[in-house]
PyMOL Python script that loads the backbone (N, CA, C, O; Angstrom):
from pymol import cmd

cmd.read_pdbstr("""\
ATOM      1  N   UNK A   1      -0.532   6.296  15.724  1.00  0.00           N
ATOM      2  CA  UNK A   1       0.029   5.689  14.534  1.00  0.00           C
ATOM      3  C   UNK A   1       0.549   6.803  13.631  1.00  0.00           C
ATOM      4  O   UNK A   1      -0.037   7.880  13.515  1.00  0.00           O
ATOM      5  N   UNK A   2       1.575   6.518  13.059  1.00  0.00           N
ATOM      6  CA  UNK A   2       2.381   7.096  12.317  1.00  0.00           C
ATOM      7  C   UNK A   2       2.004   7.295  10.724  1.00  0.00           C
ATOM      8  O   UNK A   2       1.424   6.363  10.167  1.00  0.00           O
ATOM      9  N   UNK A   3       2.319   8.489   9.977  1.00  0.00           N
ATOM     10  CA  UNK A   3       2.083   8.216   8.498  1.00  0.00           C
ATOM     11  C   UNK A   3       2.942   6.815   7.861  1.00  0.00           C
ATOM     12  O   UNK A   3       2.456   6.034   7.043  1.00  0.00           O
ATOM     13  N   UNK A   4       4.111   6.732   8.360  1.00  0.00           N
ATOM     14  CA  UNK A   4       4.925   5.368   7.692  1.00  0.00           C
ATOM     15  C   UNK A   4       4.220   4.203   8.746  1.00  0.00           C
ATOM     16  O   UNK A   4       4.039   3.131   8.168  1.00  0.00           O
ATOM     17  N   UNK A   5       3.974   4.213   9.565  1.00  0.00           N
ATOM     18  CA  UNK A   5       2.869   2.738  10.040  1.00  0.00           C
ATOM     19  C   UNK A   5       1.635   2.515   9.286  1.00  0.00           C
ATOM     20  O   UNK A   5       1.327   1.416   8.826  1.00  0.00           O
ATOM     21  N   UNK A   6       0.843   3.716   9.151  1.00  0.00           N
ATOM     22  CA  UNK A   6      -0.434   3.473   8.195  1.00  0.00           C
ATOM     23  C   UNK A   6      -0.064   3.221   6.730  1.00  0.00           C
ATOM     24  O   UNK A   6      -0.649   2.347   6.091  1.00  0.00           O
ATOM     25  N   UNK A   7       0.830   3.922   6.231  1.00  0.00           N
ATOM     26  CA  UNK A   7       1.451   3.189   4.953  1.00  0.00           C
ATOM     27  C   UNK A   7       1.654   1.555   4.828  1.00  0.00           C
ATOM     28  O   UNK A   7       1.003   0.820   4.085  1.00  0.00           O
ATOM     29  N   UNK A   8       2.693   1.163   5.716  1.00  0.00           N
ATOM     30  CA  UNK A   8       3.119  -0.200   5.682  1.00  0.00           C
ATOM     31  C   UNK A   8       1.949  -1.169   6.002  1.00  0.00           C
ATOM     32  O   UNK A   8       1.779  -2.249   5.436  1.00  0.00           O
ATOM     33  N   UNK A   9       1.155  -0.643   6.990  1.00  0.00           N
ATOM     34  CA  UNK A   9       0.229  -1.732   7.386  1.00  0.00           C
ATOM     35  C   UNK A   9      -0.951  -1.641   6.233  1.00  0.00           C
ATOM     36  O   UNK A   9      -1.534  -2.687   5.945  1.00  0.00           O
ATOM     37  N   UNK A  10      -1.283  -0.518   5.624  1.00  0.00           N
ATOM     38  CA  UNK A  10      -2.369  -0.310   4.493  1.00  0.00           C
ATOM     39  C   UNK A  10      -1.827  -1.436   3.464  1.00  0.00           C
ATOM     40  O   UNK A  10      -2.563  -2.362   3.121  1.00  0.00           O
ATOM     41  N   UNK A  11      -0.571  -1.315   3.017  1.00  0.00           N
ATOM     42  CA  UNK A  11       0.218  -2.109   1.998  1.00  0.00           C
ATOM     43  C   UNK A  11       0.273  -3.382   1.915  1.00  0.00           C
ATOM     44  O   UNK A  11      -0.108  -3.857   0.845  1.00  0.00           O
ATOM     45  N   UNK A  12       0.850  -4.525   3.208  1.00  0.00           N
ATOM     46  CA  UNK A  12       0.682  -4.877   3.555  1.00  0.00           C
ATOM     47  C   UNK A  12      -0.735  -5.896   4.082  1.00  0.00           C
ATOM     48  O   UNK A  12      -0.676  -7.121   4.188  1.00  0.00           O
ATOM     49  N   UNK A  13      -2.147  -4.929   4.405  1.00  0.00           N
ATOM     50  CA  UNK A  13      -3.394  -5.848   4.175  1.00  0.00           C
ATOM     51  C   UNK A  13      -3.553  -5.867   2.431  1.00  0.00           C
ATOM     52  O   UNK A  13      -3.935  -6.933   1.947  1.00  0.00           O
ATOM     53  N   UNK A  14      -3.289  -4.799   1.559  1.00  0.00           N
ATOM     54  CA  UNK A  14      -3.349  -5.337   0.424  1.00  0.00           C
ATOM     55  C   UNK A  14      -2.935  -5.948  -0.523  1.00  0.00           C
ATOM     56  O   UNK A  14      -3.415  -6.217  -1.624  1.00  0.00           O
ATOM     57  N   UNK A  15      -1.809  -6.204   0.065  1.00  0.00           N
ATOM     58  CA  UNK A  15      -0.666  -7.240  -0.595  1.00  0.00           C
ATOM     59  C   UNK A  15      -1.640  -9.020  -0.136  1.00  0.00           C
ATOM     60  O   UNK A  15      -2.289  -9.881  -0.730  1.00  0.00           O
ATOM     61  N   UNK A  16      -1.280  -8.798   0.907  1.00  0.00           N
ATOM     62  CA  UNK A  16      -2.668 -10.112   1.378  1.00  0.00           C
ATOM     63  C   UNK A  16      -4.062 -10.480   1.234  1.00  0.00           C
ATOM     64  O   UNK A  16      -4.644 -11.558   1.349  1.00  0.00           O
ATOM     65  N   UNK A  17      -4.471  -9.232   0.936  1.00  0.00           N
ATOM     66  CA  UNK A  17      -5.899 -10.030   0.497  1.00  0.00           C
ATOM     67  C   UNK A  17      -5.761  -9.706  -1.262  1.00  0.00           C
ATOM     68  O   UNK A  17      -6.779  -9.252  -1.784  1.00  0.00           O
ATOM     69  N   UNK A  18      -4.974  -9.850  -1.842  1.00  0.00           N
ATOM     70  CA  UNK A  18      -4.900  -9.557  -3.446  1.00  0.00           C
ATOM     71  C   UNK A  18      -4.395 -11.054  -3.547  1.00  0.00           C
ATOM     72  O   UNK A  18      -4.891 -11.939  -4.243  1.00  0.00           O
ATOM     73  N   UNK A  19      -3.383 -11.140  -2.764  1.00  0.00           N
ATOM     74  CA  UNK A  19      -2.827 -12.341  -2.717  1.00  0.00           C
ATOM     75  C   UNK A  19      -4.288 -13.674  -2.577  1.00  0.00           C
ATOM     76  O   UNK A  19      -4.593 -14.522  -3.416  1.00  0.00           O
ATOM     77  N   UNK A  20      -4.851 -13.440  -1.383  1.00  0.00           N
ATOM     78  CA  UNK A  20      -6.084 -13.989  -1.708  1.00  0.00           C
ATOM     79  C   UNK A  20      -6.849 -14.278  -2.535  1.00  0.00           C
ATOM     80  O   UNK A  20      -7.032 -15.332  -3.143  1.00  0.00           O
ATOM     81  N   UNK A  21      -7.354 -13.261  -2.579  1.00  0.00           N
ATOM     82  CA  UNK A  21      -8.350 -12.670  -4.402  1.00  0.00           C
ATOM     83  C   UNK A  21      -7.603 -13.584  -5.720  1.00  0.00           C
ATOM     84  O   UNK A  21      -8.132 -14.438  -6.431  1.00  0.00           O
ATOM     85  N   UNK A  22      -6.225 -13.075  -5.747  1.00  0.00           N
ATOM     86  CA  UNK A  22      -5.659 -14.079  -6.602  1.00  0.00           C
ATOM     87  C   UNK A  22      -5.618 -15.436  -6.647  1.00  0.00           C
ATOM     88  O   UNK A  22      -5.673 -15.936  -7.771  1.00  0.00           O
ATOM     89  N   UNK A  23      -5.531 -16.189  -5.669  1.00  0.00           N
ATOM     90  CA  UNK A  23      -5.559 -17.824  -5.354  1.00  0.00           C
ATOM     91  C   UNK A  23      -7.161 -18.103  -5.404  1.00  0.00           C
ATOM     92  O   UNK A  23      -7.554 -19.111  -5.990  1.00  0.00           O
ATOM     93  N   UNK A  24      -7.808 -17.482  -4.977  1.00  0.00           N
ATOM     94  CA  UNK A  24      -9.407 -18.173  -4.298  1.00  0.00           C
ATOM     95  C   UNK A  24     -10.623 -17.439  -5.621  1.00  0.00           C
ATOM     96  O   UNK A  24     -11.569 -18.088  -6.068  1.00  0.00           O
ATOM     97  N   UNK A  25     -10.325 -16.156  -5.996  1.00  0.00           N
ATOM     98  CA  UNK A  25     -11.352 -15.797  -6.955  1.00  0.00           C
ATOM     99  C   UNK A  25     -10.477 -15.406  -8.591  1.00  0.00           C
ATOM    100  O   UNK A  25     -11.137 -15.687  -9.591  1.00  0.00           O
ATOM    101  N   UNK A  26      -9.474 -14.969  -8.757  1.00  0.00           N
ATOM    102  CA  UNK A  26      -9.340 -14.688 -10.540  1.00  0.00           C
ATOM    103  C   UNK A  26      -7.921 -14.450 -10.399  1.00  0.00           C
ATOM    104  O   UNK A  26      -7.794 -13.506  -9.618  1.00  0.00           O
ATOM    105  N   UNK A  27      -6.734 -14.889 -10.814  1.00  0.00           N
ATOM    106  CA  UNK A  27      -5.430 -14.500 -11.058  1.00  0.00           C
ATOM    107  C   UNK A  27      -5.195 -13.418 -11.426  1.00  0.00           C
ATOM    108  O   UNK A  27      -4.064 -12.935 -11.354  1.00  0.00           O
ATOM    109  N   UNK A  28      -6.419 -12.677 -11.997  1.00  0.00           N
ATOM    110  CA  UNK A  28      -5.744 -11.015 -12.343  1.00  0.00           C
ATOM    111  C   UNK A  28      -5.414 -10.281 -11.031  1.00  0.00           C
ATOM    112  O   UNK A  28      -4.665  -9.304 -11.059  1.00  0.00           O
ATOM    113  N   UNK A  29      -5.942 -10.716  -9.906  1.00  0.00           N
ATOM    114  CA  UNK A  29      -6.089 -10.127  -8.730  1.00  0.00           C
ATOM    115  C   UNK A  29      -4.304  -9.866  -8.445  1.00  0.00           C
ATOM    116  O   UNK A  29      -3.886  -8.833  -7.922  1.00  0.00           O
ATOM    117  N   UNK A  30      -3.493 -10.888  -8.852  1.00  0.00           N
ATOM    118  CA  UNK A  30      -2.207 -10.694  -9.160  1.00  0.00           C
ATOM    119  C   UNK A  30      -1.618  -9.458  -9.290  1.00  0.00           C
ATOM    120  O   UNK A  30      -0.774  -9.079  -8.478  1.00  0.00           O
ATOM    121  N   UNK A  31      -2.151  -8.449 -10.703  1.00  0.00           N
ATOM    122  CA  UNK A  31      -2.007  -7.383 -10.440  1.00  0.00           C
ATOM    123  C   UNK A  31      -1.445  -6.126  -9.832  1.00  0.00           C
ATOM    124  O   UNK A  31      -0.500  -5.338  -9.853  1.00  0.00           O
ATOM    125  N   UNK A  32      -3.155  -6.559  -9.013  1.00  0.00           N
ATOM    126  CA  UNK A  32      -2.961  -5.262  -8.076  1.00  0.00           C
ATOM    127  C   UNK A  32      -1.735  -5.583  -7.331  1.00  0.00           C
ATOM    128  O   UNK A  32      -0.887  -4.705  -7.176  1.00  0.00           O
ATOM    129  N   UNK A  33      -1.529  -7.043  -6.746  1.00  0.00           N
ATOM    130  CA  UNK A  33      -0.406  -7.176  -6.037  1.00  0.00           C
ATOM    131  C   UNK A  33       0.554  -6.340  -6.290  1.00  0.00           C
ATOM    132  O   UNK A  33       0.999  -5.542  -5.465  1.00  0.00           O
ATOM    133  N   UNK A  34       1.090  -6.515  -7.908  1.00  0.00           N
ATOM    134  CA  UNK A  34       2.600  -5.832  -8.192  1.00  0.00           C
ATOM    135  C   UNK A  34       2.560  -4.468  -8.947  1.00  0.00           C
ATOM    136  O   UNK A  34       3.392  -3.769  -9.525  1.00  0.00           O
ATOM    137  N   UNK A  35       0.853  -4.382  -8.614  1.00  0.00           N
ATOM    138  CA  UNK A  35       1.151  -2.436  -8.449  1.00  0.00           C
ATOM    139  C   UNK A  35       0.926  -1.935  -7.080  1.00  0.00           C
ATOM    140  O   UNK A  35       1.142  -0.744  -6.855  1.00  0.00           O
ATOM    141  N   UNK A  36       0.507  -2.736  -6.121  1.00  0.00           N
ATOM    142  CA  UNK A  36       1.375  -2.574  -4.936  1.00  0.00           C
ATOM    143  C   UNK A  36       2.892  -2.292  -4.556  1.00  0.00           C
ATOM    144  O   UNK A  36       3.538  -1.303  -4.210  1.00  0.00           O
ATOM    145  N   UNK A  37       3.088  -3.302  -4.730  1.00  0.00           N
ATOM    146  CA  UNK A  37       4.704  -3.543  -4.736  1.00  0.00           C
ATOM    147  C   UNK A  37       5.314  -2.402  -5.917  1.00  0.00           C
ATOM    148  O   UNK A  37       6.276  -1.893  -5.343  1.00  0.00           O
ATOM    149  N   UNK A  38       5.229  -1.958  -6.891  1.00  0.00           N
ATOM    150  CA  UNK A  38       5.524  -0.816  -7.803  1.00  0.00           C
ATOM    151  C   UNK A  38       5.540   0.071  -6.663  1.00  0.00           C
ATOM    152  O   UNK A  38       6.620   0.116  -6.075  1.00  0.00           O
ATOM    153  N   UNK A  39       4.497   0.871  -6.155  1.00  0.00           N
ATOM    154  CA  UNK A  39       4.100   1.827  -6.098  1.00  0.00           C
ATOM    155  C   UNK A  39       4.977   2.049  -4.429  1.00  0.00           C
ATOM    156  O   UNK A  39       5.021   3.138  -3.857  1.00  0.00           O
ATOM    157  N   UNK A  40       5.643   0.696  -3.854  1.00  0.00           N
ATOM    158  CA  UNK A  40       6.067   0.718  -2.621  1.00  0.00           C
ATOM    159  C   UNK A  40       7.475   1.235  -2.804  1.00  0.00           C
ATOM    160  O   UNK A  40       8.091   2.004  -2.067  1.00  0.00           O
ATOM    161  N   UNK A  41       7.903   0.609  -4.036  1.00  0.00           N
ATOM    162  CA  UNK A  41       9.258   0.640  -4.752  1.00  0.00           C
ATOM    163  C   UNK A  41       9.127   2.303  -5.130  1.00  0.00           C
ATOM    164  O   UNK A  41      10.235   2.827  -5.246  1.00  0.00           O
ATOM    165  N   UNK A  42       8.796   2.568  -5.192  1.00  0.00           N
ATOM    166  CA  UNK A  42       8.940   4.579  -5.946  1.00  0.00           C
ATOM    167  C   UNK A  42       8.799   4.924  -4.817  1.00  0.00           C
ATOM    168  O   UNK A  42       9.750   5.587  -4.400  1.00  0.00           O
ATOM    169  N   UNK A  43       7.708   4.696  -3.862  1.00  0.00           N
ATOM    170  CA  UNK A  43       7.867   5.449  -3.051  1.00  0.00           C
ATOM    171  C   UNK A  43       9.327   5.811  -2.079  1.00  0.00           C
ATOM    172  O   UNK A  43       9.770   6.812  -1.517  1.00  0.00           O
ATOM    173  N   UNK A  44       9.746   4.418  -2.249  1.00  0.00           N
ATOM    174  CA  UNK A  44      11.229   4.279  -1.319  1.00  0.00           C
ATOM    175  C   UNK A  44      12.391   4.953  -1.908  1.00  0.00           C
ATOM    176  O   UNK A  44      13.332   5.208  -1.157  1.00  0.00           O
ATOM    177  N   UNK A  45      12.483   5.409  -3.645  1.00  0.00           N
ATOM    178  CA  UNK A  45      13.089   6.790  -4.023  1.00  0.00           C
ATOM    179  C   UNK A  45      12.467   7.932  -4.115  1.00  0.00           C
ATOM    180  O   UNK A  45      13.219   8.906  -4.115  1.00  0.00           O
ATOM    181  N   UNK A  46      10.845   8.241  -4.228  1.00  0.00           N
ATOM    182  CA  UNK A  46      10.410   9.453  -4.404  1.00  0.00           C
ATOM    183  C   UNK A  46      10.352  10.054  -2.655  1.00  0.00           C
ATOM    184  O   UNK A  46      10.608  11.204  -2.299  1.00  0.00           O
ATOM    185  N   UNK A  47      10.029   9.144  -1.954  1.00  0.00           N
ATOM    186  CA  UNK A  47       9.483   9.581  -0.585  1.00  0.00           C
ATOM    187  C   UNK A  47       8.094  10.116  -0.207  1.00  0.00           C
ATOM    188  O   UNK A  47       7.656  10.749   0.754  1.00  0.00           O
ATOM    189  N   UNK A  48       7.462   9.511  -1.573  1.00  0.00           N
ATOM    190  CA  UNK A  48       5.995  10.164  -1.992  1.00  0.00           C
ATOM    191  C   UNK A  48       5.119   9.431  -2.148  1.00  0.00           C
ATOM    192  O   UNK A  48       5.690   8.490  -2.699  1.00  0.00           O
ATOM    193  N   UNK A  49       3.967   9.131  -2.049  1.00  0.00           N
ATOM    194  CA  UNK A  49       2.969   7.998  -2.174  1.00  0.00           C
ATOM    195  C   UNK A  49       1.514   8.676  -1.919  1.00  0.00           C
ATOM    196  O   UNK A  49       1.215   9.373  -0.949  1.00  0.00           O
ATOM    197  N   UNK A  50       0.940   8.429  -2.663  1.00  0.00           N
ATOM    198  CA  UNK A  50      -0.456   9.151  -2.666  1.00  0.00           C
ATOM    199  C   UNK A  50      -1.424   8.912  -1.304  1.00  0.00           C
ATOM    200  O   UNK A  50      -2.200   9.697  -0.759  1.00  0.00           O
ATOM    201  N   UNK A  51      -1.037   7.388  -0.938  1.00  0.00           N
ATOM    202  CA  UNK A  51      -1.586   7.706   0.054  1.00  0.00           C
ATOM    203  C   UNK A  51      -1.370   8.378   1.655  1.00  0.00           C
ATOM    204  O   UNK A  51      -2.026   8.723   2.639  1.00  0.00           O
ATOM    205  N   UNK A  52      -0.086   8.302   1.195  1.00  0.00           N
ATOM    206  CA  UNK A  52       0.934   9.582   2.689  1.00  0.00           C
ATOM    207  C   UNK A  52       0.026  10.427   2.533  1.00  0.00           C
ATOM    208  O   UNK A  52      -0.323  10.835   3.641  1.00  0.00           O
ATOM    209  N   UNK A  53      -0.904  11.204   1.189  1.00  0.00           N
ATOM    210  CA  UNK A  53      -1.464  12.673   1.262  1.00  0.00           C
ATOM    211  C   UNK A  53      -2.505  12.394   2.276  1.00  0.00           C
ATOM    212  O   UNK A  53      -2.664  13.111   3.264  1.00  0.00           O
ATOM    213  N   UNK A  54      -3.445  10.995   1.930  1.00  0.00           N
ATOM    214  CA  UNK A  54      -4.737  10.453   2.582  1.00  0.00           C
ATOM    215  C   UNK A  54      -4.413  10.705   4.586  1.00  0.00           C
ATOM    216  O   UNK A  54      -4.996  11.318   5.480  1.00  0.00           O
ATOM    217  N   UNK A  55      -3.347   9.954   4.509  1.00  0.00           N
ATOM    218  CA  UNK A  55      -2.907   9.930   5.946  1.00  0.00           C
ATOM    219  C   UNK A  55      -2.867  11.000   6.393  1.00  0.00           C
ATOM    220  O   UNK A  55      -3.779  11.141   7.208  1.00  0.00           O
ATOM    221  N   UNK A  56      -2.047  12.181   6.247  1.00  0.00           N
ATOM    222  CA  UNK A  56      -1.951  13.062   6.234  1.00  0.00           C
ATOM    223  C   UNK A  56      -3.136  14.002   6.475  1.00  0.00           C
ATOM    224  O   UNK A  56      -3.073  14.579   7.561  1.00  0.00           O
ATOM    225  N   UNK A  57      -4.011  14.239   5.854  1.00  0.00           N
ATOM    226  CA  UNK A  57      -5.651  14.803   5.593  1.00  0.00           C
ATOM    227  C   UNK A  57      -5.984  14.473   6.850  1.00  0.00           C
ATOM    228  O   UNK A  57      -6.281  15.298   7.715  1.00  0.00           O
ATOM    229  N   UNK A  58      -5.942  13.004   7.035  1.00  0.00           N
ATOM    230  CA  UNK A  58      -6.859  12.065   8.334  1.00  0.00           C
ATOM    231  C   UNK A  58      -6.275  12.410   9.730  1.00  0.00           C
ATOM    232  O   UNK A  58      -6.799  11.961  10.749  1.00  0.00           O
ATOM    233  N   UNK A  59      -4.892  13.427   9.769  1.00  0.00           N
ATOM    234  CA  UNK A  59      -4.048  14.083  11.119  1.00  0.00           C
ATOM    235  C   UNK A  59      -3.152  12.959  11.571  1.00  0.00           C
ATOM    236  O   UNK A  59      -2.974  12.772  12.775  1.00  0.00           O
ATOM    237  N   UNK A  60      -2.543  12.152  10.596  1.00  0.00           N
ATOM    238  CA  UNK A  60      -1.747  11.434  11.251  1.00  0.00           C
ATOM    239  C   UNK A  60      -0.009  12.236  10.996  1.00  0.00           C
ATOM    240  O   UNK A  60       0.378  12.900  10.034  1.00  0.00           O
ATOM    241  N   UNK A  61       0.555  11.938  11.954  1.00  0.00           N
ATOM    242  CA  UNK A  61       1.864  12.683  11.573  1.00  0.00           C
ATOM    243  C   UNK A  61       2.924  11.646  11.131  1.00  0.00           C
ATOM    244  O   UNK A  61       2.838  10.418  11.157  1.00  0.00           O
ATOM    245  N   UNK A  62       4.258  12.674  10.590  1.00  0.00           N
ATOM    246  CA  UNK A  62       5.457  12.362  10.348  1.00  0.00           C
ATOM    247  C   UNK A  62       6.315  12.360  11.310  1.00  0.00           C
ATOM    248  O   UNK A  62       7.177  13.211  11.530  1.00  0.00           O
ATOM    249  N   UNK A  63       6.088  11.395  11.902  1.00  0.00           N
ATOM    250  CA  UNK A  63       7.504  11.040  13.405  1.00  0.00           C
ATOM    251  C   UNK A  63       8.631  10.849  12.671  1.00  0.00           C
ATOM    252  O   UNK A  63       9.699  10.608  13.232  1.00  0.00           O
TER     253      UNK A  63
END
""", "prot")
cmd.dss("prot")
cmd.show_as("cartoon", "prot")
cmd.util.cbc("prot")
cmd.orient("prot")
């Protein structure tokens, strides 16, 4: 797995279970959703995302 696969798929389970959290336990859970989505959006002009560093650390590469 790739640093941009572990990105998308990390994003992705948390877009869905926030989405969850939001419907089933407290609407703030909302939120996190759209600082998800923020943080997906910068990354797609910065090319930077904090957790690329995590991935990265853990030996996954940049294909």
């Amino acid at each position: 797995m790739t640093v941009n696969e572990a990105l998308r798929a990390t994003a992705g389970v948390a877009v869905l279970a926030s989405l969850a959290a939001g419907h089933w336990i407290d609407p703030r859970w909302y939120l996190f959703t759209a600082f998800v989505g923020a943080n997906l959006l910068q990354s797609a002009f910065t090319k930077w995302c904090p957790a690329m560093w995590i991935f990265r650390r853990l030996g996954l590469e940049d294909r």
